[in-house]
C-alpha positions in Angstrom: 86.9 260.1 91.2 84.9 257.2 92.6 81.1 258.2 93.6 78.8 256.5 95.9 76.1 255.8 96.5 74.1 254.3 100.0 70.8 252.5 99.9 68.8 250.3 102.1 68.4 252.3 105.6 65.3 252.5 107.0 62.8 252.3 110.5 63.1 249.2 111.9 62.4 248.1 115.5 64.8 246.5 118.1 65.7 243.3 116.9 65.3 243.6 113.4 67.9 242.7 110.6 68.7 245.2 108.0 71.0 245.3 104.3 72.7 248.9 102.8 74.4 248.9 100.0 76.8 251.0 98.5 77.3 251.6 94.8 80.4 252.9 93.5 80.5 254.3 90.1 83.6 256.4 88.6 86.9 254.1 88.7 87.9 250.7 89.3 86.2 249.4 92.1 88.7 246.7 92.8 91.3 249.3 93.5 89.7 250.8 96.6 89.2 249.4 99.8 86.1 250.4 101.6 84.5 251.3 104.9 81.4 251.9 106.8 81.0 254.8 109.3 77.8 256.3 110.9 76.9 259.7 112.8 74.2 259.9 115.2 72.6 263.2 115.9 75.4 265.1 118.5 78.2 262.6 118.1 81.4 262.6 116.0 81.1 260.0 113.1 82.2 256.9 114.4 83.9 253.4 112.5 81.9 251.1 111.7 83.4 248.5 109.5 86.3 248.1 107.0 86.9 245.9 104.0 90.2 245.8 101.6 90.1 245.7 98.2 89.9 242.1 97.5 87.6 241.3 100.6 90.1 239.1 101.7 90.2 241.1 105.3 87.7 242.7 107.4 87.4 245.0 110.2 84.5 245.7 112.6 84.3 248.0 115.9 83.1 246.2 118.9 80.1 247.6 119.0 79.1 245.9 116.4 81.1 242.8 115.9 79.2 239.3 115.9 75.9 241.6 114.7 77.2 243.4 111.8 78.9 241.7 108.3 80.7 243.7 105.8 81.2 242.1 102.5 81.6 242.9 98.9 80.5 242.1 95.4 83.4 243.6 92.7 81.3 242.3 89.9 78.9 244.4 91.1 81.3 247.0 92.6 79.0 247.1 95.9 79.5 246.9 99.0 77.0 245.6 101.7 76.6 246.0 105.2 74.4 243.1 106.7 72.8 244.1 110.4 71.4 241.5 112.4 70.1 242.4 116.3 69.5 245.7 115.6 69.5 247.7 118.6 68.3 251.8 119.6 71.6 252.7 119.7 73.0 251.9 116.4 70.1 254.5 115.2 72.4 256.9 112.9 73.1 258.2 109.3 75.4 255.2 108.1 77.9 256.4 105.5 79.8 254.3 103.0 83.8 255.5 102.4 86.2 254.4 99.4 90.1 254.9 99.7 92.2 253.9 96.6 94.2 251.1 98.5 95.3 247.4 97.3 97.2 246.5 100.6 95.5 244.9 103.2 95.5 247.9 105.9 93.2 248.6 108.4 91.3 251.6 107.5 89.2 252.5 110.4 89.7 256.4 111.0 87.5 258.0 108.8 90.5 260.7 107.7 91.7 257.3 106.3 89.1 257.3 103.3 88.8 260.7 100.5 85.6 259.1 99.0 82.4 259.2 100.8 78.7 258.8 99.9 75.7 261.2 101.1 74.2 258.7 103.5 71.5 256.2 104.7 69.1 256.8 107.5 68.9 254.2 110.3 66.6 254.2 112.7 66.0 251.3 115.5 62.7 252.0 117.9 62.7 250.8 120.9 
């Protein structure tokens, strides 16, 4: 069983950029594809952003598309989630997701992914 782990969250105000990172630890990292989600306080956990095993394809809800970048460093089995123009709104508990998957399918549902980390605190002031 893959584990993971999130790092890099933080208070940051409107505008600001921000990196998490995900390590995995456990199994091959090149045989999972891997996603982003986040939870605010009240709300359902929501997609974030999606990238398959290779990093070859990547997927980003249009919240956050043109702001957010998911990539991925399999020498490093990481995976990064770059935030640029931060705004109040994306203020939630960002969690990182494996799924063992070497096709390149759009994993956006988070009943799509069995691994998931414990979470990274975001917070964006106004």
């Amino acid at each position: 069983q893959v584990q993971l782990v999130e790092s890099g969250g933080g208070l940051v105000q409107t505008g600001d950029s921000l990196r998490l990172s995900c390590a995995a630890s456990g199994r091959t990292f090149t045989n999972y594809a891997m996603g982003w989600f986040r939870q605010a306080p009240g709300r359902q956990r929501e997609f974030v952003a999606a990238i398959t095993w290779s990093g070859g394809s990547t997927y980003y809800a249009n919240s956050v598309k043109g702001r957010f970048t998911i990539s991925r460093d399999n020498a490093k089995n990481t995976v990064y989630l770059q935030m640029h123009s931060l705004k109040p709104e994306d203020t939630a508990v960002y969690y990182c997701a494996a799924e063992p998957s070497r096709r390149a399918v759009r994993l956006t549902r988070a009943n799509d992914y069995d691994h998931w980390g414990q979470g990274t605190q975001v917070t964006v002031s106004s």
